[in-house]
Biopython code that builds the backbone (N, CA, C, O; Angstrom):
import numpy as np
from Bio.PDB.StructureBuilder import StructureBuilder

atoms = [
    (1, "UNK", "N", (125.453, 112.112, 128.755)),
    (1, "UNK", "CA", (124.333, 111.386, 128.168)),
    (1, "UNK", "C", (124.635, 109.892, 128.245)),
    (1, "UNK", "O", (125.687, 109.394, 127.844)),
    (2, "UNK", "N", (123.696, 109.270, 128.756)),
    (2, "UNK", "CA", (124.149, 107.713, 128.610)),
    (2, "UNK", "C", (123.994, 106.841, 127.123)),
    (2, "UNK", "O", (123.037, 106.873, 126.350)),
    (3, "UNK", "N", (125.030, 106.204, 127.024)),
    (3, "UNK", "CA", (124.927, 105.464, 125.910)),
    (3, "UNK", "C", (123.868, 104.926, 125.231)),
    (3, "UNK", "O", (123.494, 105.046, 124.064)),
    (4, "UNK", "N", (123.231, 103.988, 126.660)),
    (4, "UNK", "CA", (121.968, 103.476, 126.274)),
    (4, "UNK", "C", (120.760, 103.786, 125.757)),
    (4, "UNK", "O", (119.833, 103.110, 125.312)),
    (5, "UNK", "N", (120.977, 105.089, 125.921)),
    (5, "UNK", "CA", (119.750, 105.937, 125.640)),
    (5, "UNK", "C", (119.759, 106.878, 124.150)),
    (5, "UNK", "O", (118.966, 107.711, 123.710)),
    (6, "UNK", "N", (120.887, 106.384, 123.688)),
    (6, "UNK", "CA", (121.349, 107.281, 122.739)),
    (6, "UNK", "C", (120.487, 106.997, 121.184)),
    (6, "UNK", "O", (120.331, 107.851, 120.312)),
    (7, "UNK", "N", (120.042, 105.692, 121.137)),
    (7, "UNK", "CA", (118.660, 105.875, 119.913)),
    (7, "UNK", "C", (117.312, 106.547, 120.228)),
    (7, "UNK", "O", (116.445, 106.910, 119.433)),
    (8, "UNK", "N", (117.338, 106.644, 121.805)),
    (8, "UNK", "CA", (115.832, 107.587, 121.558)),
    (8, "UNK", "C", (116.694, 108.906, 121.708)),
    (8, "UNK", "O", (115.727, 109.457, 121.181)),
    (9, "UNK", "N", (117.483, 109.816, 121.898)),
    (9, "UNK", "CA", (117.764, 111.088, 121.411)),
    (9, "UNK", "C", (117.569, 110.990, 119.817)),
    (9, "UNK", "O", (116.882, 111.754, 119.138)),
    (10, "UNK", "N", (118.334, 109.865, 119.351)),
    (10, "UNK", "CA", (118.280, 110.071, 117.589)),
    (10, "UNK", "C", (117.042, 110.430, 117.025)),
    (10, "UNK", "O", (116.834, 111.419, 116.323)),
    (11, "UNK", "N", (115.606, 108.914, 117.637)),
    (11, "UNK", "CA", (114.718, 109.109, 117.134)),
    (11, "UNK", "C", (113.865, 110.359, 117.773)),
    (11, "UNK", "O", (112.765, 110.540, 117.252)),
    (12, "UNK", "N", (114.178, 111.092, 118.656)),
    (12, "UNK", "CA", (113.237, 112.359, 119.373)),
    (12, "UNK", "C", (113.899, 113.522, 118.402)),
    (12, "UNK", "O", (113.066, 114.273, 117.897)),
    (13, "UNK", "N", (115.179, 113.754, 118.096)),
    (13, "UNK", "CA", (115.971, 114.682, 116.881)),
    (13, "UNK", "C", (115.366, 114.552, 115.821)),
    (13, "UNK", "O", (114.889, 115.579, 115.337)),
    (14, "UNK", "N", (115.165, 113.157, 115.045)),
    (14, "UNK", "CA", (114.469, 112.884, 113.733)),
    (14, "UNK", "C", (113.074, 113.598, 114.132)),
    (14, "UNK", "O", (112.782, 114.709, 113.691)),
    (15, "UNK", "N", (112.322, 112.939, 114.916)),
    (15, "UNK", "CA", (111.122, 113.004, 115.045)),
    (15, "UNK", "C", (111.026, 114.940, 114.604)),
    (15, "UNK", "O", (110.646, 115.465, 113.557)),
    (16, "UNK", "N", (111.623, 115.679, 116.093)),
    (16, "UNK", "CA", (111.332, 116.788, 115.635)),
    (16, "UNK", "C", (111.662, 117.842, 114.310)),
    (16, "UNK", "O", (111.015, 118.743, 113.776)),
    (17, "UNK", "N", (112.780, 117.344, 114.112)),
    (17, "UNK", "CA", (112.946, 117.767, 112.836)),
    (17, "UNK", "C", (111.963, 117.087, 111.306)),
    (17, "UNK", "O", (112.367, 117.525, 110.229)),
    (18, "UNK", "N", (111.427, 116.641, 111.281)),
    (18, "UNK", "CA", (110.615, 115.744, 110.359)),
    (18, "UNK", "C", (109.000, 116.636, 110.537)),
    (18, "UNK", "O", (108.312, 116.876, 109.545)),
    (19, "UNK", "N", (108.603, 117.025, 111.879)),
    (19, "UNK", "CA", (107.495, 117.468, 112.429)),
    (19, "UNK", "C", (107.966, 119.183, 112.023)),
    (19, "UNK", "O", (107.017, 119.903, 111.714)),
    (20, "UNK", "N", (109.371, 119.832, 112.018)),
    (20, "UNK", "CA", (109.746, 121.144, 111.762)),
    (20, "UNK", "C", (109.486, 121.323, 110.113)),
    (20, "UNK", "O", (109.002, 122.202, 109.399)),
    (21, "UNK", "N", (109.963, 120.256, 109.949)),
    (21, "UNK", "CA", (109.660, 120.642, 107.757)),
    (21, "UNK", "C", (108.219, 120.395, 107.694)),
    (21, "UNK", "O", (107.681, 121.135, 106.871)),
    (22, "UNK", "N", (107.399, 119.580, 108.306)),
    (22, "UNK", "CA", (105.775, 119.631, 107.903)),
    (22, "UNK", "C", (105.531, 121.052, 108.166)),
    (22, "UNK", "O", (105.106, 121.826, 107.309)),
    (23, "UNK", "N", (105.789, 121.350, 109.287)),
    (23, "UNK", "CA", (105.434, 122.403, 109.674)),
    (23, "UNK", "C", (105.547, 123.836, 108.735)),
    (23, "UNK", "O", (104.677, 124.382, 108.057)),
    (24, "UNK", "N", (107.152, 124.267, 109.002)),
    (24, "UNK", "CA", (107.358, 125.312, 108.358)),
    (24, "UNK", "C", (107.860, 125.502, 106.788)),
    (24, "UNK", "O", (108.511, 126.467, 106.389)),
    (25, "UNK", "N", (107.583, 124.791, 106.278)),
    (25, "UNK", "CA", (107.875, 124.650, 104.769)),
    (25, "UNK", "C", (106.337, 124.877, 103.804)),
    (25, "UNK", "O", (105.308, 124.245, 104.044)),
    (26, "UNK", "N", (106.472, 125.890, 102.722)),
    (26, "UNK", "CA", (105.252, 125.839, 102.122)),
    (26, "UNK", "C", (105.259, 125.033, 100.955)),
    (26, "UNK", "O", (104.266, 125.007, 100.228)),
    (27, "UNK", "N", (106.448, 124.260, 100.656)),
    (27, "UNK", "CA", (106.680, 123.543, 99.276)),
    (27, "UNK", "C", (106.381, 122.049, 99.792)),
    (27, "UNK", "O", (106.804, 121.517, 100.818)),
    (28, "UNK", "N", (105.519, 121.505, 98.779)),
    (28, "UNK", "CA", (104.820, 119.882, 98.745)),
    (28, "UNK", "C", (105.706, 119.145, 99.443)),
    (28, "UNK", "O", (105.786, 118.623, 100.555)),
    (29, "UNK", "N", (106.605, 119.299, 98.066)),
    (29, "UNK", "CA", (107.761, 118.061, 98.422)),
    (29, "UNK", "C", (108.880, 118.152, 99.128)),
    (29, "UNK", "O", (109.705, 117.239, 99.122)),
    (30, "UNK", "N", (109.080, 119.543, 99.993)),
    (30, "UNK", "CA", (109.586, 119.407, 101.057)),
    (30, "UNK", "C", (108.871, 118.934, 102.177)),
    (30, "UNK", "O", (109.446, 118.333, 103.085)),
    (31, "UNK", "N", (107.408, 119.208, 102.183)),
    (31, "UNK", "CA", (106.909, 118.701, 103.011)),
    (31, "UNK", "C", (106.816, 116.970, 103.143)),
    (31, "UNK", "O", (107.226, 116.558, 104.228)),
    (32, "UNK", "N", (106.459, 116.190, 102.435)),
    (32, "UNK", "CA", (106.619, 114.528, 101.895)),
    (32, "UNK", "C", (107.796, 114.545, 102.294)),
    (32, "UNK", "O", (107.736, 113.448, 102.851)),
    (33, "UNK", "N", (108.963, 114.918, 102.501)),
    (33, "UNK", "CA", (110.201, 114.935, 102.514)),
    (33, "UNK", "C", (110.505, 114.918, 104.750)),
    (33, "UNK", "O", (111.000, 114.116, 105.540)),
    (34, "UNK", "N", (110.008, 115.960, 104.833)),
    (34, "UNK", "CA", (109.483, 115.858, 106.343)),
    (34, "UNK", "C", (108.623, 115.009, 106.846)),
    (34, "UNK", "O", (108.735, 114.619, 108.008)),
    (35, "UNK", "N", (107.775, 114.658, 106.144)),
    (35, "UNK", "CA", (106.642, 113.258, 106.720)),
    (35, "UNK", "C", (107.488, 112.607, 106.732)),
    (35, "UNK", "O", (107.693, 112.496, 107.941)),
    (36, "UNK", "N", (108.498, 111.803, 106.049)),
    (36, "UNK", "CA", (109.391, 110.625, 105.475)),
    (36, "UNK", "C", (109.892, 110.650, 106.670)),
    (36, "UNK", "O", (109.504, 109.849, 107.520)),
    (37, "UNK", "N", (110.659, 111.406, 106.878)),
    (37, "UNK", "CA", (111.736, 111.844, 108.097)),
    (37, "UNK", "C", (111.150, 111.479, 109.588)),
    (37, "UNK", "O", (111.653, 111.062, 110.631)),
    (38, "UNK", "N", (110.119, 111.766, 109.254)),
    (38, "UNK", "CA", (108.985, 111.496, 110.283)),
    (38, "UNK", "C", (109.112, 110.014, 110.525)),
    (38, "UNK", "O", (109.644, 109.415, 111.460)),
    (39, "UNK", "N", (108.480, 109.563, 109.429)),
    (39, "UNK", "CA", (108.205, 107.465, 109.584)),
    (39, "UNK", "C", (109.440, 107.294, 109.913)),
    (39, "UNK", "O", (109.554, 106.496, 110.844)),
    (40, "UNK", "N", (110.621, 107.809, 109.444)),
    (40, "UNK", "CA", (111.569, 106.839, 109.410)),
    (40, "UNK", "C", (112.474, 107.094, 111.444)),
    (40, "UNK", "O", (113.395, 106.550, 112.055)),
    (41, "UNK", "N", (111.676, 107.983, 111.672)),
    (41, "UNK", "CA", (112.010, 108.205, 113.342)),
    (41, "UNK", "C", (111.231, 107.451, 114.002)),
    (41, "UNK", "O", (111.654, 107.110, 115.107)),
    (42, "UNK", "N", (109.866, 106.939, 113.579)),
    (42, "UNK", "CA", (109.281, 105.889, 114.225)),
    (42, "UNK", "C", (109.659, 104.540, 114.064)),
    (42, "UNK", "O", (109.813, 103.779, 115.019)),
    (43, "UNK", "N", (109.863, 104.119, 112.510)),
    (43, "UNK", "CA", (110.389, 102.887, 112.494)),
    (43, "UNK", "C", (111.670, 102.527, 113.239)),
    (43, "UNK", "O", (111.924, 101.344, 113.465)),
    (44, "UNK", "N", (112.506, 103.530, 113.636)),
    (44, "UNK", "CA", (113.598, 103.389, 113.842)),
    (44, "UNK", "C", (113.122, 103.379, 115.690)),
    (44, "UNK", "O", (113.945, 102.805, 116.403)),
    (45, "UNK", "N", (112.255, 103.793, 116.189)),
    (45, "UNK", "CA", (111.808, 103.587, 117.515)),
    (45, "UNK", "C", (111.731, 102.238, 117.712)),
    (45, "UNK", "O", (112.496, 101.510, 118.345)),
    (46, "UNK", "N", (110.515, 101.916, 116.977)),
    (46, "UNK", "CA", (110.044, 100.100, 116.866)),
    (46, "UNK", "C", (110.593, 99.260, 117.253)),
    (46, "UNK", "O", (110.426, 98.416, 118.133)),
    (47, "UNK", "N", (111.968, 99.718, 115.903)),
    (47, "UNK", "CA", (113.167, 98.713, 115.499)),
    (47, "UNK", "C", (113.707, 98.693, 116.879)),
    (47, "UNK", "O", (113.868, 97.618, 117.457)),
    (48, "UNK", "N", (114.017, 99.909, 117.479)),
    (48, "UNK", "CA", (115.451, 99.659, 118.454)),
    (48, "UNK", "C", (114.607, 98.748, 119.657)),
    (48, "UNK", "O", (115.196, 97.963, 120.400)),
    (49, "UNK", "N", (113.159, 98.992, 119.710)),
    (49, "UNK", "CA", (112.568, 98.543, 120.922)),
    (49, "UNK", "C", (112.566, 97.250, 120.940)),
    (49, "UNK", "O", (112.813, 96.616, 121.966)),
    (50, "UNK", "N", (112.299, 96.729, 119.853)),
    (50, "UNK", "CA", (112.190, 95.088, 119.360)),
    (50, "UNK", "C", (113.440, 94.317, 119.657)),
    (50, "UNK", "O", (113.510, 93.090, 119.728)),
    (51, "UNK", "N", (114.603, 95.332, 119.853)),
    (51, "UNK", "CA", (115.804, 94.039, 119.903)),
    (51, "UNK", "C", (115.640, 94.211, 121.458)),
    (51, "UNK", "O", (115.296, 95.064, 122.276)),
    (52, "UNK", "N", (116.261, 92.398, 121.374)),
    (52, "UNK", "CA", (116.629, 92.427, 123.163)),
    (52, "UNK", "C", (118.523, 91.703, 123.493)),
    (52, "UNK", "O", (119.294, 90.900, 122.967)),
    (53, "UNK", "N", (118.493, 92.488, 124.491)),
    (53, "UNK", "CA", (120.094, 92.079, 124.822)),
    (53, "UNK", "C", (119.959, 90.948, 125.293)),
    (53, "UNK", "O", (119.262, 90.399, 126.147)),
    (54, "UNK", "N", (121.499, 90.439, 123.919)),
    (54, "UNK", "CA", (121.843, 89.294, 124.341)),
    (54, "UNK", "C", (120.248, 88.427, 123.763)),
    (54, "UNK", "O", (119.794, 87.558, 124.507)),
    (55, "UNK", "N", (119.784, 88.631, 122.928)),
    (55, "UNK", "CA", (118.728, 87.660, 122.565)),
    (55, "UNK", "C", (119.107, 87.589, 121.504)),
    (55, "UNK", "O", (119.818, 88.467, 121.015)),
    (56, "UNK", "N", (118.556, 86.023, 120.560)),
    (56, "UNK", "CA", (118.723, 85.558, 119.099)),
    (56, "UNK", "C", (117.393, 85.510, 118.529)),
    (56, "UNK", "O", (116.339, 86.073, 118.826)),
    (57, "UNK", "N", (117.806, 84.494, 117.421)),
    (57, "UNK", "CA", (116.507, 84.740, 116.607)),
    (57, "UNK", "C", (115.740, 83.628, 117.225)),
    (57, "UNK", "O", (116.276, 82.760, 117.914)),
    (58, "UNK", "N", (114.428, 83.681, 116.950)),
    (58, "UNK", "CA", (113.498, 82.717, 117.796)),
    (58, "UNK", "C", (113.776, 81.101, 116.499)),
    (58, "UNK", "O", (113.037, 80.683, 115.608)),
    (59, "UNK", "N", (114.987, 80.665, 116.925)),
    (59, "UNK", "CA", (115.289, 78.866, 116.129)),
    (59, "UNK", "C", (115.293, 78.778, 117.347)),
    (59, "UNK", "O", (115.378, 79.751, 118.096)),
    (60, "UNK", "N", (115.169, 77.177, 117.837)),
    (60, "UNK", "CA", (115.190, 77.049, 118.603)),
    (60, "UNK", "C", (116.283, 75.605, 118.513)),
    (60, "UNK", "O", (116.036, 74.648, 117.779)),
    (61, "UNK", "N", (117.412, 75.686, 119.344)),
    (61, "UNK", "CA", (118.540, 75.381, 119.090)),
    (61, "UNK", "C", (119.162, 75.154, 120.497)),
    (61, "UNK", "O", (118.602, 75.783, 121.394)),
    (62, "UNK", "N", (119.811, 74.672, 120.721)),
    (62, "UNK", "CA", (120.816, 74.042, 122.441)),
    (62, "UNK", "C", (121.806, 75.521, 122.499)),
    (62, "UNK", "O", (122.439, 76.050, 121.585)),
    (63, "UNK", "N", (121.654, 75.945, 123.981)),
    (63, "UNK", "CA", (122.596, 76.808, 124.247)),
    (63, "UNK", "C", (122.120, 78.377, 124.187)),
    (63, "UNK", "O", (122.716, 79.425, 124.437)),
    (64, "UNK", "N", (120.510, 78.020, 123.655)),
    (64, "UNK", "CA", (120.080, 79.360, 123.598)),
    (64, "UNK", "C", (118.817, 79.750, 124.418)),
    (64, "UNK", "O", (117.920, 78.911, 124.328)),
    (65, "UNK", "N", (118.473, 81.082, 125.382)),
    (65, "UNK", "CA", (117.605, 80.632, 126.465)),
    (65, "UNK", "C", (117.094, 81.738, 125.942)),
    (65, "UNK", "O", (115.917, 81.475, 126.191)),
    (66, "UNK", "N", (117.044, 82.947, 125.321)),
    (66, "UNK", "CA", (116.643, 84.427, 125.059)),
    (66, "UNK", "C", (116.492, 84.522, 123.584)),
    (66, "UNK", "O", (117.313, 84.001, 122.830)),
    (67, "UNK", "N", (115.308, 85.273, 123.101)),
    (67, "UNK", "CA", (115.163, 85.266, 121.573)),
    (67, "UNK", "C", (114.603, 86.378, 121.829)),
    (67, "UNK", "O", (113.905, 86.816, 122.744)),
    (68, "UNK", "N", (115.145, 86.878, 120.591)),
    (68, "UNK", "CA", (114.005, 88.728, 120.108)),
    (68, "UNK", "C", (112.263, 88.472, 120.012)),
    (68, "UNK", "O", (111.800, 87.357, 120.253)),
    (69, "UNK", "N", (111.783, 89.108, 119.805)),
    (69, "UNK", "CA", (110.334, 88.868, 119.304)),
    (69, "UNK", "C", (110.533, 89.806, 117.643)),
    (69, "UNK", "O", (110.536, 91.014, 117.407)),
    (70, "UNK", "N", (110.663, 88.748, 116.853)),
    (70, "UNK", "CA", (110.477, 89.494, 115.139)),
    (70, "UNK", "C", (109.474, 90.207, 114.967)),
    (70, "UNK", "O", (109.672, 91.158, 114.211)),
    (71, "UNK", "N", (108.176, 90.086, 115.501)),
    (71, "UNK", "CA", (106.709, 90.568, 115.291)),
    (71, "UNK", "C", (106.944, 92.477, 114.788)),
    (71, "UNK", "O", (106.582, 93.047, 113.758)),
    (72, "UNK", "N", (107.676, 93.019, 115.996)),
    (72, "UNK", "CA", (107.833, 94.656, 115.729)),
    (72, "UNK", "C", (109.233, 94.054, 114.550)),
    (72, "UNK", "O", (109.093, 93.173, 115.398)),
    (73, "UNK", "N", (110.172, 93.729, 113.698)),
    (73, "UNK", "CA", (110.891, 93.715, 112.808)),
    (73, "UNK", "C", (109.727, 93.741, 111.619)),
    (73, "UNK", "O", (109.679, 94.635, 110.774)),
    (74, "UNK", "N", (108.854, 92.693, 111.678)),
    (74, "UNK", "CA", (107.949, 92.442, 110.684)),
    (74, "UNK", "C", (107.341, 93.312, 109.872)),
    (74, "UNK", "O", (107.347, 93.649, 108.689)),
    (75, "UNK", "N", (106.568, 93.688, 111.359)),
    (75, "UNK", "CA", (105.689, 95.242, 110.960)),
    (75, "UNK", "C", (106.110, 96.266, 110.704)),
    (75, "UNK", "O", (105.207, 97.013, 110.328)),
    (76, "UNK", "N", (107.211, 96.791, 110.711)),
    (76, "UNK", "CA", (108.403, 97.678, 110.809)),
    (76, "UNK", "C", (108.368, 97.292, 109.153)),
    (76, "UNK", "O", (108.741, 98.308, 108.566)),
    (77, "UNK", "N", (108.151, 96.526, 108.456)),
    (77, "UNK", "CA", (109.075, 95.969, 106.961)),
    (77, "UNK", "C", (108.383, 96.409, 106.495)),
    (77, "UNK", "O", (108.597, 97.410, 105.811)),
    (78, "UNK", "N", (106.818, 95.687, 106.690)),
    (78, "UNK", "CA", (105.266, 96.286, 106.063)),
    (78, "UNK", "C", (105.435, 97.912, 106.163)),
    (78, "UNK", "O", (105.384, 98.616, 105.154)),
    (79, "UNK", "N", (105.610, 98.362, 107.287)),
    (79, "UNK", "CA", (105.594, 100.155, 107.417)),
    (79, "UNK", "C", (106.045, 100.347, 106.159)),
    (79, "UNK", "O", (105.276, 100.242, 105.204)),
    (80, "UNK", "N", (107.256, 100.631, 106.018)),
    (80, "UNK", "CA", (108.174, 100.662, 104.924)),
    (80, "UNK", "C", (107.733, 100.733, 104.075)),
    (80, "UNK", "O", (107.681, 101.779, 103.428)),
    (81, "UNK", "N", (107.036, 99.221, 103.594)),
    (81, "UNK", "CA", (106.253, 99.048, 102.164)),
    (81, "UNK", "C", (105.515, 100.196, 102.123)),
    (81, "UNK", "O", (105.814, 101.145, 101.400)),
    (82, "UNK", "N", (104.468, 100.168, 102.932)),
    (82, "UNK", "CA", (103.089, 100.838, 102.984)),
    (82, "UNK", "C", (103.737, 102.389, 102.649)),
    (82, "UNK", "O", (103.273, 102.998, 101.685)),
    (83, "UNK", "N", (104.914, 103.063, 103.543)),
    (83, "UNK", "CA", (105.313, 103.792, 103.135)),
    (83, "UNK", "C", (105.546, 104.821, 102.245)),
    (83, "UNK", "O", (105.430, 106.045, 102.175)),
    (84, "UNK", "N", (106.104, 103.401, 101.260)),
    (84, "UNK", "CA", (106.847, 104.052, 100.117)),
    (84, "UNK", "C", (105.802, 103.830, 98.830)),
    (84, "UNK", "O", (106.057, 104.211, 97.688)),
    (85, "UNK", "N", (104.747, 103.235, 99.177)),
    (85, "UNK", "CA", (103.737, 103.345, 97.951)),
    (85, "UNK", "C", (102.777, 104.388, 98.140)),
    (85, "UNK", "O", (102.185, 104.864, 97.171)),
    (86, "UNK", "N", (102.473, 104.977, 99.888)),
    (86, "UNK", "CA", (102.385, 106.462, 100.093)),
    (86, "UNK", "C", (102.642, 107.949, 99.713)),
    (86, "UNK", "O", (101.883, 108.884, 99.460)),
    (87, "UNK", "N", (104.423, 107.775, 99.785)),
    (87, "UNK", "CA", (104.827, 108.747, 98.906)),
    (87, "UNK", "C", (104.622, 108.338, 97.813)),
    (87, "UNK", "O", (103.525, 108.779, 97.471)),
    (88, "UNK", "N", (105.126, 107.623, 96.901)),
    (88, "UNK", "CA", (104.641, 107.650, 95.452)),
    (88, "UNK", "C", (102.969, 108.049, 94.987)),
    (88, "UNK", "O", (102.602, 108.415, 93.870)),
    (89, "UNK", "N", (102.345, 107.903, 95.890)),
    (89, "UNK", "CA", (100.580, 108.091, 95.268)),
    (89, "UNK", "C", (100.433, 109.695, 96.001)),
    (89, "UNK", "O", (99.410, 110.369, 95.884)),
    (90, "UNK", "N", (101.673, 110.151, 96.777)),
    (90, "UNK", "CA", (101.761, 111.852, 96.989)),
    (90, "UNK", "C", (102.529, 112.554, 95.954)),
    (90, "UNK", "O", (102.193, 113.680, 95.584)),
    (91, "UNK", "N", (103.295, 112.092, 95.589)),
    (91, "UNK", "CA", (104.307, 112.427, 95.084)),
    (91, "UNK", "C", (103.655, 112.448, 93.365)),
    (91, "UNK", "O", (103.816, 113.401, 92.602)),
    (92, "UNK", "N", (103.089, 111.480, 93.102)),
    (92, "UNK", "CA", (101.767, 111.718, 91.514)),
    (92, "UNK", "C", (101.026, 113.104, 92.217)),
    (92, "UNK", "O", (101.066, 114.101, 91.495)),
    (93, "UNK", "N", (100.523, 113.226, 93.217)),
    (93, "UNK", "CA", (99.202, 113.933, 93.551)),
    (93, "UNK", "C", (100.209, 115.251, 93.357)),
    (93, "UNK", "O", (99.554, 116.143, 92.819)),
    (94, "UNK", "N", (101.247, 115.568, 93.551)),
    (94, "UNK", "CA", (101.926, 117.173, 93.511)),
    (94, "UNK", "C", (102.341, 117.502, 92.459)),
    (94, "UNK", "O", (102.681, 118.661, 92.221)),
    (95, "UNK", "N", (102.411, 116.332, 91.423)),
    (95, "UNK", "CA", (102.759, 116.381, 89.741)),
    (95, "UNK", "C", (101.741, 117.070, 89.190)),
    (95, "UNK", "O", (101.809, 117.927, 88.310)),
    (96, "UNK", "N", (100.542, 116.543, 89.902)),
    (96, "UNK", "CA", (98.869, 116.851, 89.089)),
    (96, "UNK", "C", (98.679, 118.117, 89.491)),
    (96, "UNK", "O", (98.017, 118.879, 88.786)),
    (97, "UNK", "N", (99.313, 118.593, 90.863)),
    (97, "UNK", "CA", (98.579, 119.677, 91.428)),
    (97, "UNK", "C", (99.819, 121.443, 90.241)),
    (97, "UNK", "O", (99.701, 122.637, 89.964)),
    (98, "UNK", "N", (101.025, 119.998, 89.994)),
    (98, "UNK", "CA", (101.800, 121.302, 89.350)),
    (98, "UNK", "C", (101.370, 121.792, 87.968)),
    (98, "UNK", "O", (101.622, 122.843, 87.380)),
    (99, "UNK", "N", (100.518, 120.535, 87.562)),
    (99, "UNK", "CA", (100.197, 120.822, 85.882)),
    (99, "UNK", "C", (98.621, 121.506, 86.423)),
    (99, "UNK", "O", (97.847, 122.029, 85.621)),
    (100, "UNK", "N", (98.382, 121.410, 87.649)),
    (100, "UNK", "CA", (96.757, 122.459, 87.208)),
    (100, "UNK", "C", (97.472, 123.729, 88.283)),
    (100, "UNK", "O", (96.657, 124.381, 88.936)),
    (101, "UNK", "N", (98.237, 123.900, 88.371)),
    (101, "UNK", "CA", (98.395, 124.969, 89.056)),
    (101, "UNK", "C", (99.795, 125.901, 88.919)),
    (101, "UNK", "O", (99.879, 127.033, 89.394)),
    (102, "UNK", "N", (100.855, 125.237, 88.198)),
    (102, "UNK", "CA", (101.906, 125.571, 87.847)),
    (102, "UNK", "C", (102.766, 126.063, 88.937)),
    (102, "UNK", "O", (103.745, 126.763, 88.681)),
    (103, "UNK", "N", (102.502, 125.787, 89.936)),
    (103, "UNK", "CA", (103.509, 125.414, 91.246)),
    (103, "UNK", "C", (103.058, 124.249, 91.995)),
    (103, "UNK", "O", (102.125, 123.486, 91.744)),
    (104, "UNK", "N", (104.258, 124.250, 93.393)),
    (104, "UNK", "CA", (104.082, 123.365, 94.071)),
    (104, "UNK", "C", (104.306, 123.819, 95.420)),
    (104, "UNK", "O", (104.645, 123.048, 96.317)),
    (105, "UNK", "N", (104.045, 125.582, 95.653)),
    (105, "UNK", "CA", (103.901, 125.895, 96.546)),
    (105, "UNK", "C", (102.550, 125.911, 97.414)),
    (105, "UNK", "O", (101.615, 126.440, 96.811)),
    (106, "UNK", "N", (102.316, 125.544, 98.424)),
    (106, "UNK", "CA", (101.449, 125.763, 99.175)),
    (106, "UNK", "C", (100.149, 127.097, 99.331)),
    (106, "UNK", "O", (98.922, 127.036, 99.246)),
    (107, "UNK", "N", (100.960, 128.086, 99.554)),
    (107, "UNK", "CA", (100.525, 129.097, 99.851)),
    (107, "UNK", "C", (99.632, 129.610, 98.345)),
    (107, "UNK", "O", (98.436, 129.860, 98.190)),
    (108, "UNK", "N", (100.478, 129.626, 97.634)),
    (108, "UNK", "CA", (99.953, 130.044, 96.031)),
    (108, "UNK", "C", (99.370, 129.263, 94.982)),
    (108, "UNK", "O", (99.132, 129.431, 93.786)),
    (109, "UNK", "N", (99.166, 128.030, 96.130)),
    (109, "UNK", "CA", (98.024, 126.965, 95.710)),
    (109, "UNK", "C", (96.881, 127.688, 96.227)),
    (109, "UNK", "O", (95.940, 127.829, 95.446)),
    (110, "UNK", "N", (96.748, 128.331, 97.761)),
    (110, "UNK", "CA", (95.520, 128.453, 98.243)),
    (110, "UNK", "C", (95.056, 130.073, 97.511)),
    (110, "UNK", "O", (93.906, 130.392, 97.211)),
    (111, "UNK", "N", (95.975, 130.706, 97.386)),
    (111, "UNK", "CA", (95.494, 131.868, 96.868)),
    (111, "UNK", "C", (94.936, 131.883, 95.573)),
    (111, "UNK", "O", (94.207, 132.755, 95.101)),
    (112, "UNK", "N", (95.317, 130.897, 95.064)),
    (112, "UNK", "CA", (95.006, 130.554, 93.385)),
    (112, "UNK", "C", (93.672, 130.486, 93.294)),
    (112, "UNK", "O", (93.003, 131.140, 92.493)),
    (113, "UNK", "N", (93.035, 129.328, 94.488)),
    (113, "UNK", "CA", (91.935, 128.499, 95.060)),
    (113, "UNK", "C", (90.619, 130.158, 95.439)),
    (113, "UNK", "O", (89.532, 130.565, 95.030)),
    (114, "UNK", "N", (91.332, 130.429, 96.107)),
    (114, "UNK", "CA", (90.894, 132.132, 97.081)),
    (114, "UNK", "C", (90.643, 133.008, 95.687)),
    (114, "UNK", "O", (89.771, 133.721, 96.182)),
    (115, "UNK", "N", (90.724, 133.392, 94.607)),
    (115, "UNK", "CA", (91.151, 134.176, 93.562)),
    (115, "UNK", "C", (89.313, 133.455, 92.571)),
    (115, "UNK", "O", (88.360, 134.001, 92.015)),
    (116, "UNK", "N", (89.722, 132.059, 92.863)),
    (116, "UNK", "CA", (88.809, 131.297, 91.954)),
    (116, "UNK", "C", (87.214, 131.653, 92.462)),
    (116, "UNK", "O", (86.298, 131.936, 91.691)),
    (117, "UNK", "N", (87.113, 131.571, 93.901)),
    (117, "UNK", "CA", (85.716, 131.703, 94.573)),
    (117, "UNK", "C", (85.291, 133.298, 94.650)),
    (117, "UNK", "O", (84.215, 133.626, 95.149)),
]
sb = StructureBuilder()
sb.init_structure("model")
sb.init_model(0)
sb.init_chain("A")
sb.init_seg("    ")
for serial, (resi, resn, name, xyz) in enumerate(atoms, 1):
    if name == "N":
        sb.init_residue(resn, " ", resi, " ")
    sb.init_atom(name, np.array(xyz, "f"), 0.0, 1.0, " ", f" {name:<3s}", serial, name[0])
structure = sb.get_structure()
């Protein structure tokens, strides 16, 4: 395997594993737990794409001919934010769903739902 290539194996591993817990898990917050896993294989794409070899930060200073572009660091930060005030407004929504439903399984959410109609 070449070296260079060795953050997109990481982020294609994250990725699928993050996409395996949405998938096969019937519990909430394992699932939020797999989305997470998820963002954090993309941000980590972004990130690695945004740096450049042998580049600095865009000062502009004697001796320096190559600078990164911050723009994907930036947005990458915002992700994050946006993120993590995501899970938290999921993470209330599976609290609510446990006090009207007294789990936080999936499946025996819908049957509950199925039972009601």
């Amino acid at each position: 395997m070449d070296p260079g290539l060795y953050n997109y194996w990481v982020v294609i591993v994250l990725m699928m594993s993050g996409l395996y817990v949405v998938i096969a898990r019937s519990n909430l917050v394992k699932k939020l737990i797999g989305l997470n896993v998820f963002q954090v294989s993309v941000i980590m794409f972004y990130i690695s794409m945004g740096k450049v070899d042998g580049g600095t930060a865009p000062i502009l200073e004697d001796g320096f001919e190559i600078y990164s572009n911050p723009v994907p660091h930036v947005l990458m930060l915002t992700a994050i934010v946006v993120g993590v005030a995501t899970l938290a407004l999921a993470l209330a929504l599976v609290v609510r769903l446990y006090g009207a439903y007294g789990t936080i399984e999936e499946d025996e959410i819908a049957e509950m739902d199925d039972q009601d109609t």
